[in-house]
N, C-alpha and C positions, 0 to 999 in steps of 0.2 A: 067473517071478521077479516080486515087487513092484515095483509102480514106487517105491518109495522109498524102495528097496533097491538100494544100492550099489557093487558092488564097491571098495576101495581098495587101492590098490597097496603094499608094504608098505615101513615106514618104522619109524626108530627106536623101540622100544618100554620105556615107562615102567614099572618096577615100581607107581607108583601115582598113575594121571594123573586122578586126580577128589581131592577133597577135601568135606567136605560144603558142601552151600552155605548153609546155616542159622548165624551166626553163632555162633549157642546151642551150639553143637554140636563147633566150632573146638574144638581144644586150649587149653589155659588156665591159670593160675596166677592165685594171690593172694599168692601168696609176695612178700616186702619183698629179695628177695635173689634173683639171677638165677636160674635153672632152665630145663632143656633142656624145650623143648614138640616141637620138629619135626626131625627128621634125616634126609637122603637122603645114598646114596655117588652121583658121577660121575664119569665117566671124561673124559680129555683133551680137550681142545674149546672151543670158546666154548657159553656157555650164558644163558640170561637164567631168572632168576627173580624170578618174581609172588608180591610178599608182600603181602597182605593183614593189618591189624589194627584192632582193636576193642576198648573197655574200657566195663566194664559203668557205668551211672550214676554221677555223682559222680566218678568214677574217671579217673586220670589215669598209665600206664603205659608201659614202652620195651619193643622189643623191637630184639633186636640177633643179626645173622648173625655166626657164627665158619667161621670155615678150618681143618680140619684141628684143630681142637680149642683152640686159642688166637691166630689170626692175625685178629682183627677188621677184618671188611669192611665196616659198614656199619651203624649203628643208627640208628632211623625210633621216631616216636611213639603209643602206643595212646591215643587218648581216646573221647567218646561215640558219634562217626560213624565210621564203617567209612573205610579209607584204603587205597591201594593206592598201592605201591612199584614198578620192575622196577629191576633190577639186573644188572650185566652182569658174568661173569665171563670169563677165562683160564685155565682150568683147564690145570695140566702132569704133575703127578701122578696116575697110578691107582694104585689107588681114592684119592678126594678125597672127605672126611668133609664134608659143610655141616648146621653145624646153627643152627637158631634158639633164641632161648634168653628168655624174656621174666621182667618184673617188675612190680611195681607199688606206684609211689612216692607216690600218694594217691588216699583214698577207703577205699569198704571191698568195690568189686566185682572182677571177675575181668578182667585183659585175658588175650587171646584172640587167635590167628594162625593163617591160613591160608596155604599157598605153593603155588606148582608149579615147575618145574623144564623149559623150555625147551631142548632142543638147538637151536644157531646154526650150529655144524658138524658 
């Protein structure tokens, strides 16, 4: 066995626990009018999720979490530098819809969102 080669004991598992890490590459809109970029379901629990965003040059944009498809948790701002968010939720419903949803209010580049999705419990 390698030495840097690990066993790990197992634990909750993500349908998608990487994101790209290239900004470029994040999901993205230009749209002047909200638009879903990100969607995960979860189930009951505490959870923390890591939103990341970015807006391309010039460019001045929101992005905003929903619950369940209209119960607003949370909206944070995109501009030239990268920002990170965590956010903590209560989840009591399965399956629980979170979706992020971005726009962009001036400029003429793309903001752009990264998330992941933390189990707490």
């Amino acid at each position: 066995m390698s030495e840097f080669y690990r066993p790990v004991s197992p634990g909750p598992a993500l349908g998608e626990p990487f994101a790209p890490a290239r900004p470029s590459d994040w999901p993205g809109t230009e749209s002047t009018a909200w638009e879903p970029l990100l969607r995960a379901f979860v189930t009951p629990g505490r959870v923390r999720l890591i939103v990341e965003t970015v807006a391309g040059a010039g460019t001045v944009g929101r992005v905003r979490l929903l619950i369940d498809g209209d119960s607003l948790a949370t909206e944070l701002g995109a501009g030239e530098d990268v920002t990170r968010e965590m956010v903590e939720l209560d989840i009591e419903d399965e399956p629980t819809e979170i979706v992020l949803e971005g726009l962009r209010q001036s400029g003429s580049g793309t903001v752009r969102v990264a998330a992941f999705v933390l189990p707490l419990s």
